[in-house]
matplotlib code that plots the C-alpha trace (Angstrom):
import matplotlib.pyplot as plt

x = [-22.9, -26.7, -28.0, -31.1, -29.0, -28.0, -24.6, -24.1, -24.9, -22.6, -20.1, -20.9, -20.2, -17.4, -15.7, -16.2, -14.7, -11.6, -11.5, -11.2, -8.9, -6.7, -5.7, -4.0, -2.5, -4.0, -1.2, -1.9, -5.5, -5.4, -2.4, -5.1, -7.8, -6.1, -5.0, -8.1, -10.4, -8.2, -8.8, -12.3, -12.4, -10.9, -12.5, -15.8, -14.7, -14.5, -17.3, -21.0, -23.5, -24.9, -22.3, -22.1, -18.8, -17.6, -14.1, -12.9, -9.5, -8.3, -9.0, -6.7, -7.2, -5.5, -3.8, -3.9, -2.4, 1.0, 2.3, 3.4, 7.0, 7.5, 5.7, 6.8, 7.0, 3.3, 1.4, 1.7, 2.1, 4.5, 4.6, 7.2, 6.0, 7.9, 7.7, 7.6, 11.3, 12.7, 12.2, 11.1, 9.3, 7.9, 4.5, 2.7, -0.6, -2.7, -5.9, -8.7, -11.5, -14.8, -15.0, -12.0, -14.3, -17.5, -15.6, -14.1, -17.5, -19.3, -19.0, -19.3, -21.9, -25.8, -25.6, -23.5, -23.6, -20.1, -19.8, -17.3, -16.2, -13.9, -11.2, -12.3, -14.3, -16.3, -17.4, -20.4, -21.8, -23.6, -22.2, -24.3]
y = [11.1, 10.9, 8.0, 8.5, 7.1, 3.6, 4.3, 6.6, 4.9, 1.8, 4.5, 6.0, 2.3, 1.7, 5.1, 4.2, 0.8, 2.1, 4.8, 2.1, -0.3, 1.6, 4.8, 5.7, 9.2, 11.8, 11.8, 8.4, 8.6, 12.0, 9.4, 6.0, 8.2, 10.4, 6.7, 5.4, 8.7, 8.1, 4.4, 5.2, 7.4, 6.0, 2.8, 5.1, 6.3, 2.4, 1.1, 1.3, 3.5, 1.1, -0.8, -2.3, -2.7, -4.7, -3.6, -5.7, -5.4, -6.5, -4.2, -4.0, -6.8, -6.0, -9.7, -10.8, -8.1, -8.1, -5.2, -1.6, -1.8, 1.8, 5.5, 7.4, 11.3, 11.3, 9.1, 5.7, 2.8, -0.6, -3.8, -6.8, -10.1, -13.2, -15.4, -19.1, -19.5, -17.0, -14.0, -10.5, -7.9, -4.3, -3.8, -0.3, -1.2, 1.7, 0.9, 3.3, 4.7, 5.0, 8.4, 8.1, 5.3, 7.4, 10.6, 7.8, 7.5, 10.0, 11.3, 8.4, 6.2, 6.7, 4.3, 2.4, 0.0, -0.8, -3.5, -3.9, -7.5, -8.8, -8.9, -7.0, -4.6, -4.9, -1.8, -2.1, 0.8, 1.2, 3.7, 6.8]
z = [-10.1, -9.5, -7.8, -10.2, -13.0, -12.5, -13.7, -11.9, -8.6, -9.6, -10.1, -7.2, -5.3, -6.9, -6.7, -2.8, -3.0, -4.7, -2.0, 0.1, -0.8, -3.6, -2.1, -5.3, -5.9, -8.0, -10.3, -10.8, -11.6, -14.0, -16.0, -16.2, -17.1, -20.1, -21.9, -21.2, -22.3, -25.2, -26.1, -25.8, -28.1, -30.3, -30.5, -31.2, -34.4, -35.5, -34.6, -35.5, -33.7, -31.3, -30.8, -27.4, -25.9, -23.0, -21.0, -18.3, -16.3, -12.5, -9.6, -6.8, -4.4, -0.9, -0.7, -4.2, -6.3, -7.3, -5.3, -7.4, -7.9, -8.7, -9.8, -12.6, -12.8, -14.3, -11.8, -14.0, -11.6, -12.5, -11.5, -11.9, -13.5, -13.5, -16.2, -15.3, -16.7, -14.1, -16.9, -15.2, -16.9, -15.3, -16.8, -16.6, -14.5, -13.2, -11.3, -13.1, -10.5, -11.4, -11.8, -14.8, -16.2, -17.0, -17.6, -20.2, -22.2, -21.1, -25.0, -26.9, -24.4, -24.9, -21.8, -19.7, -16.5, -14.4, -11.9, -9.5, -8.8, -6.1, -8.5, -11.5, -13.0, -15.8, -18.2, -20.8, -22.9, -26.3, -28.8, -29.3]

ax = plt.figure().add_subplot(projection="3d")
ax.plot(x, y, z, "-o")
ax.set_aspect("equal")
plt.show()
């Protein structure tokens, strides 16, 4: 990413940060960004040009994440959560970098801004 484009330098930042702290596998980070490349795209075809959208999700926090349970074949990443009546469920929970996240709306985005939080990320781009 160019550190000309303000996106691109957040990305740049962030990509670092999940470098970091994530140290997820490839296989991991081709599966996250496919199904996210693919959500974006398709929330482009229903929605108006110029539509700004806002995605948000939890970044791994050394210390505060629930720790990956398991990795599938593809990459994908699970966790177990524990109801508060004992009831435990494995959830699918991959960690995208920022590199997956523009690639993501690269297409549909006439511009974008990420910011990296302590805990989460937060996504915002206007439809082209």
């Amino acid at each position: 990413m160019s550190a000309a484009n303000p996106f691109g330098a957040a990305v740049d930042r962030f990509l670092a940060y999940l470098a970091d702290q994530r140290r997820a596998s490839p296989e991991t980070l081709r599966a996250y960004e496919s199904d996210l490349a693919q959500f974006v795209a398709t929330l482009a075809t229903r929605l108006e040009p110029g539509s700004v959208v806002a995605i948000l999700d939890n970044s791994w926090a050394h210390g505060s994440s629930t720790p990956i349970s398991r990795k599938d074949a593809e990459g994908n990443t699970y966790q177990v959560r524990t109801l508060a009546n004992g009831d435990a469920f494995e959830v699918l929970k991959n960690y995208p970098t920022t590199e997956e996240l523009a690639d993501a709306v690269r297409g549909v985005a006439r511009e974008a801004h990420l910011e990296a939080l302590q805990y989460y990320w937060l996504l915002v781009f206007t439809l082209k």
